[in-house]
C-alpha positions in Angstrom: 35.3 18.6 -28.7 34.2 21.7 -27.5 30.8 21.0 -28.3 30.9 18.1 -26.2 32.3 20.1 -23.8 29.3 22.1 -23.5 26.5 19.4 -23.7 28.2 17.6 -20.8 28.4 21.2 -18.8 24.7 22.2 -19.6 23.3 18.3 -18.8 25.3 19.1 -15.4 23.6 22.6 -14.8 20.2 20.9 -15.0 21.5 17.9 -12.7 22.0 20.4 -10.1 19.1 22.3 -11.0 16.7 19.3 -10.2 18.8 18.3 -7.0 17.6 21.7 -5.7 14.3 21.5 -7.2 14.1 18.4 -5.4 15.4 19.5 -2.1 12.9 22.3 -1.9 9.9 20.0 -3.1 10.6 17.7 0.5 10.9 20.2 2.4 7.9 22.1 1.4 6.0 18.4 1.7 7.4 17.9 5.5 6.3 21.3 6.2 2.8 20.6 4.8 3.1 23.3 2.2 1.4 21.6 -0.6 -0.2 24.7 -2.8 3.6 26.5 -2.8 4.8 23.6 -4.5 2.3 23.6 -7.2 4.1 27.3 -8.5 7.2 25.4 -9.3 6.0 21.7 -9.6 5.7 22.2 -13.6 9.5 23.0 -13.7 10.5 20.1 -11.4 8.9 18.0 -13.8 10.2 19.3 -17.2 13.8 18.6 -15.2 12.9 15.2 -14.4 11.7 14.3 -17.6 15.3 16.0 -19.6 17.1 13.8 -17.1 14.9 10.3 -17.0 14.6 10.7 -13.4 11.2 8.4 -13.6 10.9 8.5 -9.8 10.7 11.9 -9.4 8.4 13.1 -12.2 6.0 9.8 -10.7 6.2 11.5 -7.3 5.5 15.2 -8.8 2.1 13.4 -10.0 1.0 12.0 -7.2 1.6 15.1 -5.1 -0.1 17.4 -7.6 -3.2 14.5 -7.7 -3.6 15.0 -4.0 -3.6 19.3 -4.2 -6.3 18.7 -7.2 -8.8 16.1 -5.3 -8.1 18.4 -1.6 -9.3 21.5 -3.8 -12.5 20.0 -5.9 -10.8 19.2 -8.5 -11.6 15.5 -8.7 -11.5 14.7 -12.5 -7.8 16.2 -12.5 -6.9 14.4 -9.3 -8.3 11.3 -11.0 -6.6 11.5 -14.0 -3.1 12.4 -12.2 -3.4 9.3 -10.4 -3.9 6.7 -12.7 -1.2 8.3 -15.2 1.0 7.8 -12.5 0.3 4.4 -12.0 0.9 3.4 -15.2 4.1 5.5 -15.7 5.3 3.4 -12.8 4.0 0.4 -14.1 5.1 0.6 -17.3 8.7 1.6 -16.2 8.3 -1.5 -13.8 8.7 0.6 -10.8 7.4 -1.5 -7.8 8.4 1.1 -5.5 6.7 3.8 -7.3 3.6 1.4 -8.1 2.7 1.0 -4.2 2.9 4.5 -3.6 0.3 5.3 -6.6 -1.6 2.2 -5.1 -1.7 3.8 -1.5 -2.5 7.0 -3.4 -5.6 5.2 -5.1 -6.9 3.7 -1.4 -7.3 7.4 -0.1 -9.3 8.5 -3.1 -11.1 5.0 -2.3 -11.5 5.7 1.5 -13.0 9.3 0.5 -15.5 7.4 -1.1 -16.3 5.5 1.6 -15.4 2.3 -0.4 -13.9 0.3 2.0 -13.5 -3.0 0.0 -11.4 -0.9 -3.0 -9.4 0.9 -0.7 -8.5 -2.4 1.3 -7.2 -3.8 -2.1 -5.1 -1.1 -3.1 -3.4 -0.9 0.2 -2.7 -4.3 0.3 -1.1 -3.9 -3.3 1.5 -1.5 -1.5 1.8 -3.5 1.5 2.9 -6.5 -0.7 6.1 -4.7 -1.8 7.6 -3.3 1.8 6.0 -6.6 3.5 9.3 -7.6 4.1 11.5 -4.4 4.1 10.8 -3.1 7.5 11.1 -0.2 7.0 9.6 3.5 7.6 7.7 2.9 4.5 6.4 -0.2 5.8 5.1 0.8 8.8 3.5 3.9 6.9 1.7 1.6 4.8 0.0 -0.6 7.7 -0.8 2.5 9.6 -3.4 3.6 6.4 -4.4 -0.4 6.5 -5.7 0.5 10.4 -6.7 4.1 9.3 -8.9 2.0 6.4 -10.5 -0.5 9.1 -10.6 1.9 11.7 -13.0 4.3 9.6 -14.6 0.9 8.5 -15.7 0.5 11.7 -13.6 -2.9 12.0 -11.5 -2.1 15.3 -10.0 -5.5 15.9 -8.7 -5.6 12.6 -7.1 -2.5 12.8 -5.7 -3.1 16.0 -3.8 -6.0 14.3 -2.8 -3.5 11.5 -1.6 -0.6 14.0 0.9 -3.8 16.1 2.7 -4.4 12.8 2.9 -0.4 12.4 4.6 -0.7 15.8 6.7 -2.9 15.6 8.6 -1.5 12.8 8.3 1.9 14.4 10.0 1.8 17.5 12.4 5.1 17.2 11.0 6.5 13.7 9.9 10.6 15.5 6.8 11.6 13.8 5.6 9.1 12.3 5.9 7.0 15.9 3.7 9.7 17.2 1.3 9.2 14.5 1.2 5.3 14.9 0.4 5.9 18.7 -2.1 8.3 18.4 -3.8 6.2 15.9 -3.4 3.1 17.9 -5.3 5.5 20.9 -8.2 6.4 19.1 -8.2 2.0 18.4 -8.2 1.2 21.7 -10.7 4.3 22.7 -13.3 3.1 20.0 -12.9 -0.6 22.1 -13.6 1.4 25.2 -9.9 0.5 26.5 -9.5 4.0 28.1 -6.5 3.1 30.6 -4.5 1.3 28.0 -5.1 4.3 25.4 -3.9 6.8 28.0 -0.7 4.2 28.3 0.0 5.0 24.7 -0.5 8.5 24.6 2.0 8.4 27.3 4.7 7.4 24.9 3.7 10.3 22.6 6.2 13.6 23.2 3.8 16.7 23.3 6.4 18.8 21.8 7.0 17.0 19.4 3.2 17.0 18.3 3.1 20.7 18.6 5.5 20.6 15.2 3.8 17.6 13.6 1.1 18.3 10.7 -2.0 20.0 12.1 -4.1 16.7 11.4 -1.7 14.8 13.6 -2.0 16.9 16.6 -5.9 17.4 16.2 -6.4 13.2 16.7 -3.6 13.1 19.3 -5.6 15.9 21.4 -9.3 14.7 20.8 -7.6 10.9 22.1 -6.2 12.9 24.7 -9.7 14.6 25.6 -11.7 11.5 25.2 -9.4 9.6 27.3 -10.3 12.4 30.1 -13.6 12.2 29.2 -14.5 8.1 29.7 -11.9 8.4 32.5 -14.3 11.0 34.5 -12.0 13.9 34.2 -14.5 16.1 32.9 -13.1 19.5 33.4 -9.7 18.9 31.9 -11.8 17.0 29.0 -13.6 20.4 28.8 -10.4 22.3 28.8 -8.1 19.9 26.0 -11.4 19.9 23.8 -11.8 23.7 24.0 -8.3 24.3 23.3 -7.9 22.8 19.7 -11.4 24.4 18.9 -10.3 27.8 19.3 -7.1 26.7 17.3 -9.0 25.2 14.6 -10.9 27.4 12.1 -10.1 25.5 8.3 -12.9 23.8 6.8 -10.5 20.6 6.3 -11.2 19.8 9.8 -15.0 19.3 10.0 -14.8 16.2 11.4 -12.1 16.5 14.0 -14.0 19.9 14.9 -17.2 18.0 14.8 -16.0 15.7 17.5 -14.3 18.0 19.9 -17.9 19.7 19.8 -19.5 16.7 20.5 -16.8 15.4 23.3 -17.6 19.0 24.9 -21.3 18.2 24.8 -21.3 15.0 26.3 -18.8 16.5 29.3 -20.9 19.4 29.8 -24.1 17.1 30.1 -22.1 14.8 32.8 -21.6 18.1 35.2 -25.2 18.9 34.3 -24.4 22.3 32.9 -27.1 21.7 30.2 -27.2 25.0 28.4 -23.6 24.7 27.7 -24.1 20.8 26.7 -26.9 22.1 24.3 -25.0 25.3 22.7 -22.6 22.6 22.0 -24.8 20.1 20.4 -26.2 22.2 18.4 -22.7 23.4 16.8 -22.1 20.2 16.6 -25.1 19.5 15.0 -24.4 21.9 12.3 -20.7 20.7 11.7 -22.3 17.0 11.2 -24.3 18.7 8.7 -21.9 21.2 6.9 -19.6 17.9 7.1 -22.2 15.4 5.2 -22.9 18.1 2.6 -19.2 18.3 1.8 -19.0 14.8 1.8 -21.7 13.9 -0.2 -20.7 16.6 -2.7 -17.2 14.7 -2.7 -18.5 12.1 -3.2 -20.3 12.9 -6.5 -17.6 14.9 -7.8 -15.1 11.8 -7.4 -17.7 9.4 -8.8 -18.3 11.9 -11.7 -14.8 11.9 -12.0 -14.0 8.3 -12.2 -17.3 7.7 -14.3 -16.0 10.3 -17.2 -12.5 8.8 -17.1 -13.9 5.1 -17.2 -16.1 6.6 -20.0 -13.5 8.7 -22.1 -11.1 4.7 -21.8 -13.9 3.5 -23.3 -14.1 6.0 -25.9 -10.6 6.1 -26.6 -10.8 2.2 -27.3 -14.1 1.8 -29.4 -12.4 4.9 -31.9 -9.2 2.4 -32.3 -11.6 -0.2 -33.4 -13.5 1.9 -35.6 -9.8 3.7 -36.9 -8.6 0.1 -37.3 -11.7 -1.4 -39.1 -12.1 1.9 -41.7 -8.2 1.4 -42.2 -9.0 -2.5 -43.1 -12.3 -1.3 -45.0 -10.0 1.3 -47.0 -7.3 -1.4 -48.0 -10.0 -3.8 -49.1 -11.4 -0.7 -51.6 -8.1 0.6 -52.7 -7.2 -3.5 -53.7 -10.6 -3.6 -55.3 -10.3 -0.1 -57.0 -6.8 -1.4 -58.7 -8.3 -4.7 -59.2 -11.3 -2.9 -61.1 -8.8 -0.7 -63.2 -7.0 -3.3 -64.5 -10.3 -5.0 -65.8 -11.7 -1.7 -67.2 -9.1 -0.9 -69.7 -10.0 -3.4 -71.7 -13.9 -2.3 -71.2 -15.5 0.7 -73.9 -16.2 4.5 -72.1 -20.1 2.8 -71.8 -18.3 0.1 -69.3 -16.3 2.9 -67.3 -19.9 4.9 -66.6 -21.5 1.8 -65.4 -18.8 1.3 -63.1 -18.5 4.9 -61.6 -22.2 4.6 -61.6 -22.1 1.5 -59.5 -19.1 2.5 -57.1 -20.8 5.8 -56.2 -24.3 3.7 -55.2 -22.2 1.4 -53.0 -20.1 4.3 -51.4 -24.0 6.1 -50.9 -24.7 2.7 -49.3 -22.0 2.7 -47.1 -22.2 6.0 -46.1 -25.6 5.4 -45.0 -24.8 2.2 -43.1 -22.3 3.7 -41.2 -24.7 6.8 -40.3 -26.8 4.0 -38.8 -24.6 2.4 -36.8 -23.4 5.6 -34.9 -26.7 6.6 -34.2 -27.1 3.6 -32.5 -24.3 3.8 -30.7 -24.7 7.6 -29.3 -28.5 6.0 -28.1 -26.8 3.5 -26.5 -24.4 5.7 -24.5 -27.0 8.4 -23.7 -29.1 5.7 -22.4 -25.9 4.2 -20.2 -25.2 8.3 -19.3 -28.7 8.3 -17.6 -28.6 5.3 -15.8 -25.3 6.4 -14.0 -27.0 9.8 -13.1 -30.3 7.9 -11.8 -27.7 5.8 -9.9 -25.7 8.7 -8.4 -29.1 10.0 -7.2 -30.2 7.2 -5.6 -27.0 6.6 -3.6 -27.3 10.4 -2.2 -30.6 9.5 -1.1 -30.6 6.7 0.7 -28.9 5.4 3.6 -26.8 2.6 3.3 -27.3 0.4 6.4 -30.5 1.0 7.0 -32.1 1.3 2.8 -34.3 4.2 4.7 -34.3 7.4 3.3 -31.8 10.0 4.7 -31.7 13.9 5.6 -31.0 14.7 1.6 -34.2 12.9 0.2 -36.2 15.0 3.1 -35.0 18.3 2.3 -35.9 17.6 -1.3 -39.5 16.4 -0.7 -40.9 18.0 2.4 -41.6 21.1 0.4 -44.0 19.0 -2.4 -45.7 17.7 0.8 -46.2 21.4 2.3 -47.5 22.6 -0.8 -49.8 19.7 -1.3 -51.0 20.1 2.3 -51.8 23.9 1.6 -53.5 23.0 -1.4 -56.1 20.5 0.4 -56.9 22.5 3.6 -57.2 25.2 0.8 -60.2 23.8 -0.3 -61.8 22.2 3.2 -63.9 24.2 6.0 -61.7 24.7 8.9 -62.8 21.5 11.1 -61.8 19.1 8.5 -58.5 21.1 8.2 -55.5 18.3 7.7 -52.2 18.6 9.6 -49.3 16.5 9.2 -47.0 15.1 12.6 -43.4 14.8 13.2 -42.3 12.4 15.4 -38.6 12.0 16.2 -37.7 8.6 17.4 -34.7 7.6 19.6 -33.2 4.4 20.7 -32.3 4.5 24.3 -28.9 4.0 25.4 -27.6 2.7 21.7 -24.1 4.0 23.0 -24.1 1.0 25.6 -24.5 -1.2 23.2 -22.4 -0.1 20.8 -19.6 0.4 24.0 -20.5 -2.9 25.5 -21.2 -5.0 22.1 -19.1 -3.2 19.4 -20.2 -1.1 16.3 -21.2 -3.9 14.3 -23.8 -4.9 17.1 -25.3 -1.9 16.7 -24.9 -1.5 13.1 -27.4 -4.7 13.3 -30.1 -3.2 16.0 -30.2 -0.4 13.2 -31.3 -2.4 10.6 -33.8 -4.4 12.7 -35.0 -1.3 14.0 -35.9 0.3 11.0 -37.4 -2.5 10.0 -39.8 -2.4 12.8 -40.5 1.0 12.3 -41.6 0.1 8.5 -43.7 -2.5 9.9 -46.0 0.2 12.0 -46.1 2.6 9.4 -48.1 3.4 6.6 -47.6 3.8 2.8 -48.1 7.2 2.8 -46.2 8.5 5.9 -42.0 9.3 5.4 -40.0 7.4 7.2 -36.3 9.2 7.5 -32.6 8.0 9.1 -32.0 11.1 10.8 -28.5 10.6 12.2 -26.9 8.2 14.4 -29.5 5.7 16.1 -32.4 8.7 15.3 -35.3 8.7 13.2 -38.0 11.1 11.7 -41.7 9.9 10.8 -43.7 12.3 9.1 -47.2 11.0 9.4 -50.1 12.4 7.6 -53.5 13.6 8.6 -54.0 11.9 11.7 -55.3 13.8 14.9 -52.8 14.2 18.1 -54.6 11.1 19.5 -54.3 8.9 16.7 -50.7 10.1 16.5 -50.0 8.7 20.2 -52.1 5.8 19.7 -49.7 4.7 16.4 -46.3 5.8 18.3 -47.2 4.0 21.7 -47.9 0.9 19.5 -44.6 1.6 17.6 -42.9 1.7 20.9 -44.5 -1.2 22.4 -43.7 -3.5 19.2 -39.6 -2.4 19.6 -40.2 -3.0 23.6 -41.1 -6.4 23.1 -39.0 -7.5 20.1 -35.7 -9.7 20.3 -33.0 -8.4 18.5 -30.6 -10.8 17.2 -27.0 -10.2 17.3 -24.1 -12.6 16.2 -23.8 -15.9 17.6 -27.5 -16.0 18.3 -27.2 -13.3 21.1 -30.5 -11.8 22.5 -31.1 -8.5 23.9 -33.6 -6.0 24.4 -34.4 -2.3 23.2 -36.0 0.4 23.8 -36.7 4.1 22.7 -38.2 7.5 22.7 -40.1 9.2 21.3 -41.3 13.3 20.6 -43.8 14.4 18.0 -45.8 18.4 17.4 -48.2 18.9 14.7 -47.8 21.0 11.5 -49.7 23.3 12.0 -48.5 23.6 15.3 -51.7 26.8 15.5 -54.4 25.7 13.5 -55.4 29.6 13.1 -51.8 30.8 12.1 -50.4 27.9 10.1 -47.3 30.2 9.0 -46.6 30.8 12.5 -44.3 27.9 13.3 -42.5 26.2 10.3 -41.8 23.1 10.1 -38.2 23.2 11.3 -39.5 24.8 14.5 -42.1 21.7 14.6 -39.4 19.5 14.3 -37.5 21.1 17.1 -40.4 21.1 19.2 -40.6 17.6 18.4 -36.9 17.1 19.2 -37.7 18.8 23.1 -40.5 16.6 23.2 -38.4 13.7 23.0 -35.3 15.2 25.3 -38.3 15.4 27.9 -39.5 11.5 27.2 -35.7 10.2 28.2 -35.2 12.9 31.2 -38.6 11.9 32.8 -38.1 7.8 31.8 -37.3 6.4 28.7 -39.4 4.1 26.9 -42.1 7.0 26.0 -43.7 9.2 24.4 -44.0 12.8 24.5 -45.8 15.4 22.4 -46.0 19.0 22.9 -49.4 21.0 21.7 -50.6 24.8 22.5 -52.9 25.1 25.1 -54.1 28.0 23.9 -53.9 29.7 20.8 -51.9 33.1 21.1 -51.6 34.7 17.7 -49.1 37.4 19.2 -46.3 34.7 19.9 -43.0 34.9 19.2 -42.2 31.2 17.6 -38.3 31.4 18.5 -38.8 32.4 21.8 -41.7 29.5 21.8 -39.2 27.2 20.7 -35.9 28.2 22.7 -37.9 28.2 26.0 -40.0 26.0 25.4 -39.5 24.4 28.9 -40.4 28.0 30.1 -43.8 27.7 28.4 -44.5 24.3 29.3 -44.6 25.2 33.5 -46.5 28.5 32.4 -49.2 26.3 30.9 -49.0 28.0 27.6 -47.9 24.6 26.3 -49.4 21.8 26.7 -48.0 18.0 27.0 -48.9 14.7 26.4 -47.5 11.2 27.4 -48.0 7.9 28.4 -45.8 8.4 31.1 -48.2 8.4 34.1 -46.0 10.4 36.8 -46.2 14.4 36.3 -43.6 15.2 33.8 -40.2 17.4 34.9 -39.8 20.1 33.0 
């Protein structure tokens, strides 16, 4: 009895233990304090596994998934999640399976893989369809976070109205449905009505929300100001969460705010503050793909090794099951055999060892074979993955063109082979290579007054036009946004501006076709510099600095009149220059005469 006594009293201890556990593991989640609960998530486990308490432990892997994939470590994250899912599934936790479904649609939405992430959410929308509920609404708010970074707005409008109509008094995660519902209406170009809904949204109570939250509620806040014309108090929201905002988690959001400061600053025609802010917004686009396309690698390593080590785990069954069956069969033949050789002479019972050790050799050897085969077969399916995973970081997606990666990795060959040839050629044979930066003009418009998927399509058609007027040899680059570099080879500064004003003229004319048959017309810009940029002193300028020049040339082709080209040349040769000075000021040099322009822009150009 008194043993009893004590199993019941020590089962209660742990009861409590876990409730507190518990308690502490919320409230460190509400309070976004995910690494403290990793030094005591172990023990909160252990609990819930010595008391069954399935929905807890499922919940203590899903959490520690999230901390893993947030901090690199996909593979973890990866595993975590899937073991979750099938501890729910297996218990048959419905519940617990949608929340490792929703779990599995942001690891999805990370990789930018829309369609996988739509199915798992759906999965988890399927159980609290009809529960109406906080949980519900939580789930079609992801479904409209899903579309909206899909770039389908109307679809995630009809996602965030089913979020709000279950979430009429629910405090912060009404806040979050509004804000969310904001940005909808902003990317739609619905500024009053997203101003209406930020309206609903109590500041103070976004101060204490999660730092994410109140980051989208103030850039909606800023862009409303912004499309509404309030460009000072645009300016000063924007600032604001900028100087509050220094963790790497928020490239994007910081990203934004630089680029909603820009765009303000360029409407007052303070340009010197509307560049300084481009160009940190320029570098956060780029510290922000980098992290993303390491992401993505690391999760697509990640699921590729767990795919890989399910398969490996299966195929050794087989072969465990198979030897087991192959080991029966011998030990039944081996008894068999006995039985028949005691009535057989010592000359019998050689022949037979003699023969039994030939066929294990045999065996032996077969088997040997057969795994050789099968490690060629997986190395081979190992470097088709990698090829794979290399071809997806160097291309772009909508357009098939080449992106920023696949330049930085080859513009050095094509230096060094330009080195080489001038190397061996007399100086007025000397080869240069020209970087021309193309731009369409006002793509915003038509993505404002046509939506993204309009100009998702002018993209494509544009870059195929651009392929059209190009040769083999020259690069052809999606440089960001609706921009493009074209790195042409060995063509004088004429023959440059001859090719680009034909370029120009063959998007000028063309028809783009939208949906439904719609026509409409395009335009763009463009700026190009040689490399060499001083024929003397080809190390000088490099070729970022051409490409910058290049870039000025082309902010000078849309000031002046769109629809042109611009390129930028020395007038003289001055050995003594100071490139960054050249290519800060290069406006500066321009009216001095140092720097010389061309155009086919027949009015003087404003510098």
């Amino acid at each position: 009895m008194y043993g009893c006594e004590l199993l019941a009293s020590t089962a209660g201890q742990e009861k409590q233990q876990l409730d507190r556990y518990y308690d502490k593991f919320n409230a460190d989640i509400d309070a976004d304090k995910m690494l403290h609960v990793m030094s005591y998530i172990n023990e909160l486990r252990q609990l819930a596994v010595s008391q069954q308490a399935l929905e807890i432990e499922v919940e203590s892997y899903l959490l520690e998934a999230l901390v893993k994939r947030r901090y690199g470590a996909f593979e973890e994250g990866v595993k975590l999640n899937n073991y979750a899912l099938e501890l729910a599934q297996s218990a048959g936790n419905k519940e617990y399976t949608a929340w490792a479904y929703l779990h599995l649609a942001h690891l999805e939405m990370e990789l930018e893989r829309f369609r996988f992430a739509q199915e798992y959410i759906q999965h988890a929308i399927d159980f609290y369809e009809n529960d109406n509920s906080e949980y519900t609404a939580f789930m079609y708010l992801w479904q409209s976070k899903i579309y909206l970074a899909k770039g389908s707005y109307h679809q995630a409008l009809q996602a965030s109205e089913k979020a709000q109509s279950v979430t009429a008094n629910i405090g912060d995660l009404s806040n979050e449905v509004a804000v969310n519902h904001a940005q909808i209406l902003l990317k739609l170009g619905d500024y009053q009505a997203a101003q209406l809904m930020l309206a609903k949204v109590d500041p103070n109570q976004i101060s204490k929300s999660q730092e994410r939250v109140r980051l989208h509620y103030y850039l909606a806040l800023a862009n409303c100001y912004l499309q509404a014309g309030d460009f000072k108090q645009a300016i000063h929201t924007a600032l604001s969460q900028l100087e509050n905002s220094y963790n790497t988690h928020f490239l994007d959001e910081q990203a934004q705010l630089q680029f909603l400061v820009a765009s303000a600053y360029r409407q007052q025609k303070e340009y010197k503050l509307a560049y300084r802010y481009l160009n940190r917004y320029s570098l956060s686009k780029d510290a922000l793909s980098l992290q993303r396309r390491n992401n993505k690698v690391l999760q697509l390593e990640a699921h590729f090794k767990f795919d890989s080590q399910n398969q490996q785990l299966q195929l050794l069954g087989k072969d465990n099951a198979l030897k087991e069956q192959r080991l029966l069969q011998q030990q039944q033949t081996i008894e068999n055999q006995q039985l028949q050789q005691q009535r057989w002479l010592l000359a019998g019972i050689l022949i037979m060892c003699v023969l039994a050790f030939i066929y294990w050799r045999w065996q032996n050897q077969r088997y040997l074979v057969t795994l050789k085969q099968q490690v060629a077969e997986r190395t081979h399916a190992l470097a088709k993955s990698n090829e794979l995973l290399k071809t997806m970081s160097y291309t772009d997606s909508l357009t098939g063109l080449h992106n920023r990666h696949y330049f930085f990795s080859v513009i050095n060959q094509q230096l060094a082979k330009l080195a080489r040839i001038n190397h061996l050629l007399p100086p007025a044979q000397l080869q240069n290579l020209i970087f021309a930066v193309v731009d369409i003009d006002h793509f915003k418009n038509i993505n404002d007054s046509h939506g993204h998927a309009a100009g998702d399509q002018v993209l494509e058609q544009f870059s195929k036009i651009l392929q059209q007027h190009s040769r083999d040899s020259d690069l052809l680059i999606r440089w960001g946004g609706e921009e493009f570099l074209l790195v042409m080879d060995n063509l004088t500064l004429d023959e440059a501006a001859h090719t680009l004003n034909r370029m120009r003229n063959a998007i000028a004319n063309h028809q783009f076709t939208l949906n439904h048959n719609e026509a409409l017309q395009c335009t763009c810009s463009v700026g190009f510099a040689s490399y060499p940029f001083i024929a003397a002193m080809p190390e000088l300028f490099n070729w970022e600095q051409v490409i910058e020049l290049a870039d000025g040339a082309l902010y000078l082709a849309k000031e002046n009149q769109r629809n042109s080209w611009v390129g930028i040349t020395p007038a003289t040769e001055k050995l003594h220059w100071q490139s960054d000075d050249v290519v800060k000021h290069y406006r500066k040099y321009l009216l001095a005469g140092d720097l010389q322009s061309y155009s086919n822009i027949t009015a003087k150009l404003k510098f």
